[in-house]
C-alpha positions as CSV (number, residue, x, y, z in Angstrom):
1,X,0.0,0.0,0.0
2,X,0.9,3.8,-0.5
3,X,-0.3,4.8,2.8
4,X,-1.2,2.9,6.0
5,X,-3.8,6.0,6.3
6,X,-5.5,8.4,3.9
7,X,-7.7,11.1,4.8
8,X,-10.5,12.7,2.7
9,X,-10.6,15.8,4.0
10,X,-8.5,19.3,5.5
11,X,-11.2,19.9,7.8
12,X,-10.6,20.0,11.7
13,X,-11.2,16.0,11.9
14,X,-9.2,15.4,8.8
15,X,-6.4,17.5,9.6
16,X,-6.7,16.0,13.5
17,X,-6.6,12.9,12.6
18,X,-3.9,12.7,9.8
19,X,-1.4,14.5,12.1
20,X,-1.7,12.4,15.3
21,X,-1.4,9.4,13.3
22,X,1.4,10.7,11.1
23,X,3.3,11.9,14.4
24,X,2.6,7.8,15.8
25,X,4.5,7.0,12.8
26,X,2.2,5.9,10.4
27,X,2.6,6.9,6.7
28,X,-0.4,9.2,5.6
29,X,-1.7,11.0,3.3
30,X,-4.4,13.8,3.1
31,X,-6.5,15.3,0.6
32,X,-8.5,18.8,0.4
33,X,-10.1,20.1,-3.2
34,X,-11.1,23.2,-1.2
35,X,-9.8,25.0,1.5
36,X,-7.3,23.2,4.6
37,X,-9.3,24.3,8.3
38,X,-13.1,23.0,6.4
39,X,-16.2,24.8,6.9
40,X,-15.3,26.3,10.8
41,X,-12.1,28.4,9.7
42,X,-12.8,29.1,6.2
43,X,-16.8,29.7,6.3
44,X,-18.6,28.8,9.5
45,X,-17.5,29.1,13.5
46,X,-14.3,31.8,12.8
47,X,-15.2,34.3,10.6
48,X,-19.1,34.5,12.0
49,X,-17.7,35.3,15.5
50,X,-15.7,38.1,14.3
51,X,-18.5,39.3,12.4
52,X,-20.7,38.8,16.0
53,X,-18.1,40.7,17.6
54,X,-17.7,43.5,14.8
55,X,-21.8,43.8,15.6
56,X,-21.0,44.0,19.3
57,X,-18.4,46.9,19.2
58,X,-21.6,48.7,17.4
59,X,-23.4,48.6,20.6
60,X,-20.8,48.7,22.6
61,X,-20.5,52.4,21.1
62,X,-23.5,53.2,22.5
63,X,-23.5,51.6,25.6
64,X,-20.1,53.9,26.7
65,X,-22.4,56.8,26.6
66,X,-23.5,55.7,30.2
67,X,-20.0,55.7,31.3
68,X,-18.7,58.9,30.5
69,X,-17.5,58.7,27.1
70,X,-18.4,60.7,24.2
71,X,-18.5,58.6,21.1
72,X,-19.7,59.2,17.6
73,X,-20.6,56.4,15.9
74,X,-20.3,56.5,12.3
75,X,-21.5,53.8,9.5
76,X,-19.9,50.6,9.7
77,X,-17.2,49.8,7.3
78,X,-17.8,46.5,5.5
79,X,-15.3,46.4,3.4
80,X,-12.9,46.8,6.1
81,X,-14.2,44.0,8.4
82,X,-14.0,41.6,5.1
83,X,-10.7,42.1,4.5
84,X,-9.2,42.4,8.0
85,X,-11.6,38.3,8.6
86,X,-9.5,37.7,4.8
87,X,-6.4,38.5,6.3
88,X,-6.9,36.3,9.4
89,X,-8.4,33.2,7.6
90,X,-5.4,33.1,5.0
91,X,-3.2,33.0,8.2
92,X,-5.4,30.4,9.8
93,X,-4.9,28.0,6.1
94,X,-1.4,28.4,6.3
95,X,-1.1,27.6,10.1
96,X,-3.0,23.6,9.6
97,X,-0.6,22.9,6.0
98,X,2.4,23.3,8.4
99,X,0.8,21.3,11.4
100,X,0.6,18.5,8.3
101,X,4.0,19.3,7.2
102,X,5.7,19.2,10.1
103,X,4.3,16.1,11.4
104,X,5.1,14.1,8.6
105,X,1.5,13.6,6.5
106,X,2.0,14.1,2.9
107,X,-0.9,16.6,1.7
108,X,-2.8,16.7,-2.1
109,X,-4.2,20.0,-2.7
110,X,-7.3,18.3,-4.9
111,X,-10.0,16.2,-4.7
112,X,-10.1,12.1,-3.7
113,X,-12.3,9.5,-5.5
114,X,-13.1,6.0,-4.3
115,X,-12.3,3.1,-7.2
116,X,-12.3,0.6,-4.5
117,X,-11.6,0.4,-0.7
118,X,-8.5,0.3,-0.7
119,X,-7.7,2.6,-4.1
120,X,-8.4,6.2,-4.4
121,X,-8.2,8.2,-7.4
122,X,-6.2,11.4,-5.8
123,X,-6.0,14.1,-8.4
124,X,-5.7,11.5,-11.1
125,X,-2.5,9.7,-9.4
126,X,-4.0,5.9,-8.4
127,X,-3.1,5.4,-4.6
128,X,-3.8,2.7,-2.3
129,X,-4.4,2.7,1.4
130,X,-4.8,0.1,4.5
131,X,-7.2,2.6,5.8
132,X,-9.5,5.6,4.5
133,X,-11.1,8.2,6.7
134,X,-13.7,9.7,5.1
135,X,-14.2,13.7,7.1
136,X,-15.8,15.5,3.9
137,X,-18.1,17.5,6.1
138,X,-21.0,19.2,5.2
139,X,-22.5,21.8,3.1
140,X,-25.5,24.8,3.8
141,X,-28.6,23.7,1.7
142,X,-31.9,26.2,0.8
143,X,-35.2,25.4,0.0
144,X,-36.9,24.6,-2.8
145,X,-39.1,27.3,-3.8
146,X,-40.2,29.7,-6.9
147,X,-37.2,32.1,-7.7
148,X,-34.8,30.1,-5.2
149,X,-32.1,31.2,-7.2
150,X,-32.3,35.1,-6.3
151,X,-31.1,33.6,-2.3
152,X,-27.6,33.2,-1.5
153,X,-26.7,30.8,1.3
154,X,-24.0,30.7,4.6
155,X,-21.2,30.0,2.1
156,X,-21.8,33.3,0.6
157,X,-22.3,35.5,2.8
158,X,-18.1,35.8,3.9
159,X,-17.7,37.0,0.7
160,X,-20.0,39.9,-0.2
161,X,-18.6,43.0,-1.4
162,X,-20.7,45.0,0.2
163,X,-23.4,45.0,3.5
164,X,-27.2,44.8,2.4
165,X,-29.5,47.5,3.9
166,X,-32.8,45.6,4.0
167,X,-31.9,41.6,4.6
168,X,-34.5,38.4,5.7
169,X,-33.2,35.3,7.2
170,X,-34.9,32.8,6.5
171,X,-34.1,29.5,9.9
172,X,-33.7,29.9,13.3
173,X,-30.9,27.2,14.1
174,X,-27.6,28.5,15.2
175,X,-26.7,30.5,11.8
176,X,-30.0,31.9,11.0
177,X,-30.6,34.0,14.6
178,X,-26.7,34.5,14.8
179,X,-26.4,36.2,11.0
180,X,-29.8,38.0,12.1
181,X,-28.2,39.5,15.1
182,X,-25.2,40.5,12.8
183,X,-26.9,42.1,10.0
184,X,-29.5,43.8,12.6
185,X,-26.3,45.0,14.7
186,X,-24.4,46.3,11.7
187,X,-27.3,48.2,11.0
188,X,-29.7,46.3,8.6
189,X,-33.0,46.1,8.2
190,X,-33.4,42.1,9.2
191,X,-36.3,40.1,9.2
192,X,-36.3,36.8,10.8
193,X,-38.4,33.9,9.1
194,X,-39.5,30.5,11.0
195,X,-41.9,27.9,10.6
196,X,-41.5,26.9,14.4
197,X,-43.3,29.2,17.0
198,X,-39.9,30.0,18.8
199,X,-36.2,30.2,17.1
200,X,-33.0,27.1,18.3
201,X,-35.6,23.9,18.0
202,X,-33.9,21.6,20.3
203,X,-32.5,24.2,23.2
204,X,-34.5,24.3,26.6
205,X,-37.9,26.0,26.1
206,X,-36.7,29.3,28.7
207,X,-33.8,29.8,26.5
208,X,-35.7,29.8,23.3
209,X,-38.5,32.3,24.7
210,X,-35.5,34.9,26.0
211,X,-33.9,34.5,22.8
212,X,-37.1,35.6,20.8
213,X,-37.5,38.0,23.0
214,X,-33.9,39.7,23.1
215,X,-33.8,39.5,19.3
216,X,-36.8,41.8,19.2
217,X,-35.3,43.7,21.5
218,X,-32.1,44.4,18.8
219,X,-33.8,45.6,15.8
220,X,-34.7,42.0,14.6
221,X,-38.3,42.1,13.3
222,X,-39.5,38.2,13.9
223,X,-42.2,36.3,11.7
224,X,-42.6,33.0,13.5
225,X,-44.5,30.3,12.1
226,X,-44.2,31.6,8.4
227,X,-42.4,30.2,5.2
228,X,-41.6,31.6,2.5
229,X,-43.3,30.5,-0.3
230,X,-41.1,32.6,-3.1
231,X,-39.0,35.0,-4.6
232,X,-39.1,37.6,-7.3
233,X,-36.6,40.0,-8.2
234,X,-37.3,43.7,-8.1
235,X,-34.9,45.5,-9.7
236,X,-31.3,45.6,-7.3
237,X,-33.9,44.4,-4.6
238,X,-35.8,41.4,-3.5
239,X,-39.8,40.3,-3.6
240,X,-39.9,37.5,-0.5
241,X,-43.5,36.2,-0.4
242,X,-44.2,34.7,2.8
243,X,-47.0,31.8,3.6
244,X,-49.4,34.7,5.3
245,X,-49.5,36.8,2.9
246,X,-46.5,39.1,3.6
247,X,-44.2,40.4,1.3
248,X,-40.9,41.8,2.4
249,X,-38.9,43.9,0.4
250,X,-35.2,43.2,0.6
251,X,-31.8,43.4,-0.6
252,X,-30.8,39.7,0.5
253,X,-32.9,36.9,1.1
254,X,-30.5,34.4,3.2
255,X,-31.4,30.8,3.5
256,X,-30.1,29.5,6.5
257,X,-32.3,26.2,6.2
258,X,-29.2,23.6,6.9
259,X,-26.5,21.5,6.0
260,X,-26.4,18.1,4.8
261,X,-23.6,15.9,4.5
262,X,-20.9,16.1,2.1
263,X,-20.9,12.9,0.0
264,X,-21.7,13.4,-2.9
265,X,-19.2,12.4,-5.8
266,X,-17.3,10.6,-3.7
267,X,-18.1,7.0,-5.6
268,X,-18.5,5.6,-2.0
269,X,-20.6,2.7,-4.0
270,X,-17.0,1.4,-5.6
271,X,-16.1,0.8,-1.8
272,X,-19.1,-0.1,-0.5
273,X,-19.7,2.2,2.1
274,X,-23.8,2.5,3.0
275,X,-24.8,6.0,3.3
276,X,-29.0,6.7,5.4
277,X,-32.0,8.9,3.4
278,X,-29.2,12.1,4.2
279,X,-26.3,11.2,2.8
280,X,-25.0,10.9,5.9
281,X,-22.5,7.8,6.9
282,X,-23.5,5.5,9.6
283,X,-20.6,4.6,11.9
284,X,-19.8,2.3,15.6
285,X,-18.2,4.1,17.9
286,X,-14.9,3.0,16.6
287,X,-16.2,5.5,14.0
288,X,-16.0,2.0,11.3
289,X,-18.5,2.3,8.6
290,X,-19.9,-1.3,7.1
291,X,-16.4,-1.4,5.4
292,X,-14.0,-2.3,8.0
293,X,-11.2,-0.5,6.6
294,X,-12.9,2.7,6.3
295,X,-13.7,5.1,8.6
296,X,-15.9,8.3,9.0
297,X,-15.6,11.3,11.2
298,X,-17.5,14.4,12.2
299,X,-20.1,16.3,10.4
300,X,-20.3,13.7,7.3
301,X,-21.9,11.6,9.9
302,X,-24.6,13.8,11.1
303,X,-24.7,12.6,14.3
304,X,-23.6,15.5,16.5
305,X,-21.9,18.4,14.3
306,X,-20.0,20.6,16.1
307,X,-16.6,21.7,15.4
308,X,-14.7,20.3,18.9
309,X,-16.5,16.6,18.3
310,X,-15.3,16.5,15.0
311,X,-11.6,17.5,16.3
312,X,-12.0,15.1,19.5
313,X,-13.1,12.5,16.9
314,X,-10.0,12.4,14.7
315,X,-8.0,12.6,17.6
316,X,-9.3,9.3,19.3
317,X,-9.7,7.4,15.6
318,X,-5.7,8.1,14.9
319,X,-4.8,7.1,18.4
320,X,-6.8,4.2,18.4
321,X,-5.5,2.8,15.3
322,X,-1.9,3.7,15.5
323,X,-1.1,5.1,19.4
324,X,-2.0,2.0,21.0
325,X,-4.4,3.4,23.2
326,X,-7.7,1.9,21.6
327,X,-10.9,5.4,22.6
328,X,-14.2,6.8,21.4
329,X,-15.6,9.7,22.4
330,X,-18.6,10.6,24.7
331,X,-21.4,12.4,23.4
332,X,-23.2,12.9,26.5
333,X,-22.9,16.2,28.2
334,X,-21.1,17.7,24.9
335,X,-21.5,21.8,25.7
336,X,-22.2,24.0,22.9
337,X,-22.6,27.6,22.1
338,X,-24.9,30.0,19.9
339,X,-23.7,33.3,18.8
340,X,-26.1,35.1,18.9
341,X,-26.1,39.0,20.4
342,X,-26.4,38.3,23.5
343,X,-25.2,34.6,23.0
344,X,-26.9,31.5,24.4
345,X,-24.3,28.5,25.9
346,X,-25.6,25.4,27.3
347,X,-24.4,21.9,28.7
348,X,-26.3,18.4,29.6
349,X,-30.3,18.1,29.7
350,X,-33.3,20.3,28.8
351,X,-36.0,20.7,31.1
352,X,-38.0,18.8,29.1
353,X,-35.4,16.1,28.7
354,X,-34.7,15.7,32.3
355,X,-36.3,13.1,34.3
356,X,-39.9,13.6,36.4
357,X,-39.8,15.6,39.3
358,X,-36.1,17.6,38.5
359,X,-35.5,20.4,40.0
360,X,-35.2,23.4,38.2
361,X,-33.6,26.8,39.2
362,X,-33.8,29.8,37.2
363,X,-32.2,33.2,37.5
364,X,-33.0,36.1,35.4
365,X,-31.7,39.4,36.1
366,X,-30.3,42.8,34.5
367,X,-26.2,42.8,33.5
368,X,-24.4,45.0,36.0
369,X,-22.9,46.9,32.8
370,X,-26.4,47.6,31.7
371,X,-27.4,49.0,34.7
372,X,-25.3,51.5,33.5
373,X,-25.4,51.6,30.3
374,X,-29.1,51.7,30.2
375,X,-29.7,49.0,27.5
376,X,-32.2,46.9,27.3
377,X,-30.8,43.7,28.1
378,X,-30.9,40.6,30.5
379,X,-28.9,37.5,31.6
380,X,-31.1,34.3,32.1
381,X,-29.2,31.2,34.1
382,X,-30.8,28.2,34.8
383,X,-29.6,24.9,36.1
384,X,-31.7,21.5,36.1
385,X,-31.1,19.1,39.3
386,X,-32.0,15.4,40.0
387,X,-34.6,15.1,42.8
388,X,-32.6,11.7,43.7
389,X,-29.1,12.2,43.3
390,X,-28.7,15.5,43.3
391,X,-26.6,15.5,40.3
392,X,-26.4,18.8,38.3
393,X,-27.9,17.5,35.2
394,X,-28.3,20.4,32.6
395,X,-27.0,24.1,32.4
396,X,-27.9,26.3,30.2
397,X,-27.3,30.5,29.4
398,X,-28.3,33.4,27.5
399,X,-26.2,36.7,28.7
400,X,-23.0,38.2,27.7
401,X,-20.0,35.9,28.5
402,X,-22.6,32.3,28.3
403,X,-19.7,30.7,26.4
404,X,-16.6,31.2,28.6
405,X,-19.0,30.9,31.5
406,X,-20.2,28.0,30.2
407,X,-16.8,26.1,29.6
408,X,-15.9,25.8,33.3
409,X,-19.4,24.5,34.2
410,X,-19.1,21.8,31.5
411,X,-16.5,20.3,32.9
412,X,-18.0,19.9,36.1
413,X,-21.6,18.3,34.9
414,X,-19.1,15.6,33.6
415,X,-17.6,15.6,36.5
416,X,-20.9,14.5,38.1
417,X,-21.0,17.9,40.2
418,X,-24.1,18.0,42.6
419,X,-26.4,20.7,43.7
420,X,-24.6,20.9,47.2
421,X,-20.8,21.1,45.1
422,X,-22.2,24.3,43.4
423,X,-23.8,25.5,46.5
424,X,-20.6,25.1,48.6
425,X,-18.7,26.9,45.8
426,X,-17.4,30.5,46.7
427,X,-18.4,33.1,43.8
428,X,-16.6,36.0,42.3
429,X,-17.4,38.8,42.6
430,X,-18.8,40.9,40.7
431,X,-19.3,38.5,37.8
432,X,-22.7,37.1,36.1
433,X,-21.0,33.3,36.7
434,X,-21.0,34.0,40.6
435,X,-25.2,33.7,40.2
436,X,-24.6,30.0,39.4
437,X,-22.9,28.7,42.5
438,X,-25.5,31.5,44.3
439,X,-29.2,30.0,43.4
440,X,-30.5,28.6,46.7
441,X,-34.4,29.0,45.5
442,X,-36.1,26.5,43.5
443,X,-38.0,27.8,41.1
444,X,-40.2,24.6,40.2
């Protein structure tokens, strides 16, 4: 064989995996057609935070009035964000080629084909391999509609030339109510479109209310439980037609509907590798797909698609197969984070996930900042307990700082932190976190 591994894939499993197994000594290769980092560096997780945070420093103008500063704020510079996010990204690229370099793993800047499974058509060069991780991601996907064409979708949106004036979002998972606070914050028009009654489907019910409620709060006009049935152009502009009737006149209609896995072309039928109704490859938890040589990793598996799993995945895959130290990885208790403004972090079970009789706790109070500042904006904290063990089961967050907060309190639910460890905790303060280790009351 050519390899003992190859990797479809420079995404963060891909590039993971190949390098832990290349620095255990295996000989690998690795193959990207688009862009080394994948969907988080290049057009997902990094650029859209420092597009949150360009939004933030908006408000943030505004909020210093309270403290004694006198700031003008002018019209936001798009073209200067873009290419400053440009700048960053290219830096980002060049930073995972030379983790491959340097730990050995030979890397093919094109695209790789399954002939068989153990033969890959890499660029047109015929290589073989003892084993074939598969980490192709996934891509954004829009709906099917009348004039479907005149909508761009996540991909697109890092590379506009310019900021629309009047935009509608049309979701409300984690890109569609972050890219609404963006456009909203930057100064936009920005309609929000769901079919759901509340935005985040899947996040505990209290966040999902405060979230509505807090993008209305920033400019975001919301149409829940609407579709949109289609689009017509109108000159430079935008005809969205929604299911009630509506019709919103825009400059960008934005479909953040999805993603699906990334499979397609990839001749998996020459291996023999299944795929479900998605696309999406079925794996074990060794991460095996029905073809014991090959293996899949992170989002092309659709199982739980955050960045750090996919990572964590390659890292356990390469070890297991060439460290000697055989390891899956736990999806239970993975945290998460939505960016939204303010931003929404959350660990373990929903209130409706949790068993009978939890107990639930649930703090909501006004930032100390805004207290000051005078806008209109509030922290909700809320922390779901077992009646029998006492076990901390679920944590959950929208306020400034959720995320960092968040972190910490993640590794203590897997831990298997009780109630009473949080209670005998000592705070800091001032700080929103301190309210966590603080909440005596039970609130149901």
């Amino acid at each position: 064989m050519d390899f003992d591994l190859f990797v479809i894939g420079g995404g963060s499993a891909g590039v993971r995996c190949a390098r832990i197994a290349a620095g255990h000594g295996a000989r690998v290769g690795v193959a990207e057609s688009r862009f080394w980092g994948g969907t988080c560096v290049n057009v997902g997780c990094v650029p859209k935070k420092f597009m949150v945070m360009a939004a933030e420093y908006g408000a943030a103008v505004s909020d210093a009035r309270g403290f004694g500063w006198t700031i003008t704020r002018e019209a936001h510079d798009w073209a200067t964000l873009i290419a400053a996010k440009d700048k960053e990204i290219a830096r980002l690229n060049t930073i995972y080629r030379q983790l491959l370099n340097k730990s050995g793993a030979k890397i093919f800047d094109t695209k790789a084909v399954f002939i068989d499974s153990h033969t890959l058509d890499v660029g047109g060069q015929r290589l073989t391999a003892e084993k074939i991780v598969i980490a192709t991601g996934g891509y954004p996907t829009g709906l099917d509609i009348p004039g479907a064409e005149h909508a761009v979708i996540s991909d697109d949106i890092f590379v506009l030339k310019t900021m629309p004036q009047r935009v509608a979002v049309v979701g409300s998972g984690y890109i569609a109510v972050e890219f609404a606070g963006i456009f909203a914050g930057l100064g936009a028009q920005t309609h929000l479109v769901y079919r759901q009654p509340l935005p985040l489907r899947g996040f505990d019910e209290d966040l999902r209310g405060m979230l509505a409620e807090e993008l209305a709060g920033n400019n975001v006009t919301l149409h829940p439980g609407t579709t949109p049935a289609a689009i017509t152009a109108d000159g430079e502009g935008k005809q969205l037609s929604l299911s009630n009737g509506e019709v919103l006149g825009v400059d960008l209609v934005f479909f953040a509907t999805g993603r699906a896995p990334n499979t397609k072309g990839l001749n998996l039928e020459a291996a023999g590798v299944r795929t479900g109704a998605k696309g999406e490859i079925p794996v074990g938890p060794d991460f095996a797909t029905n073809i014991a040589n090959i293996y899949a990793l992170g989002d092309v598996t659709d199982r739980l698609n955050l960045t750090p799993v996919a990572t964590a995945e390659g890292h356990a895959l390469a070890d297991s197969l060439f460290g000697g130290h055989p390891r899956g990885v736990s999806l239970d208790n993975v945290p998460t984070a939505v960016f939204s403004i303010p931003p929404i972090a959350t660990v373990g079970v929903t209130e409706a996930q949790a068993p009978a009789g939890s107990k639930i706790f649930v703090s909501k109070f006004t930032p100390m900042r805004h207290t000051i500042s005078g806008r209109s904006r509030k922290t909700l904290m809320k922390l779901i307990v077992d009646a029998n063990t006492d076990k901390v089961l679920g944590a959950h967050m929208l306020g400034e700082d959720a995320p960092e907060i968040m972190q910490g309190l993640a590794v203590a639910i897997t831990a298997g932190a009780t109630k009473a460890d949080f209670d005998r905790t000592i705070g800091i303060h001032p700080t929103a976190a301190e309210e966590f280790v603080t909440m005596r009351t039970q609130t149901r």
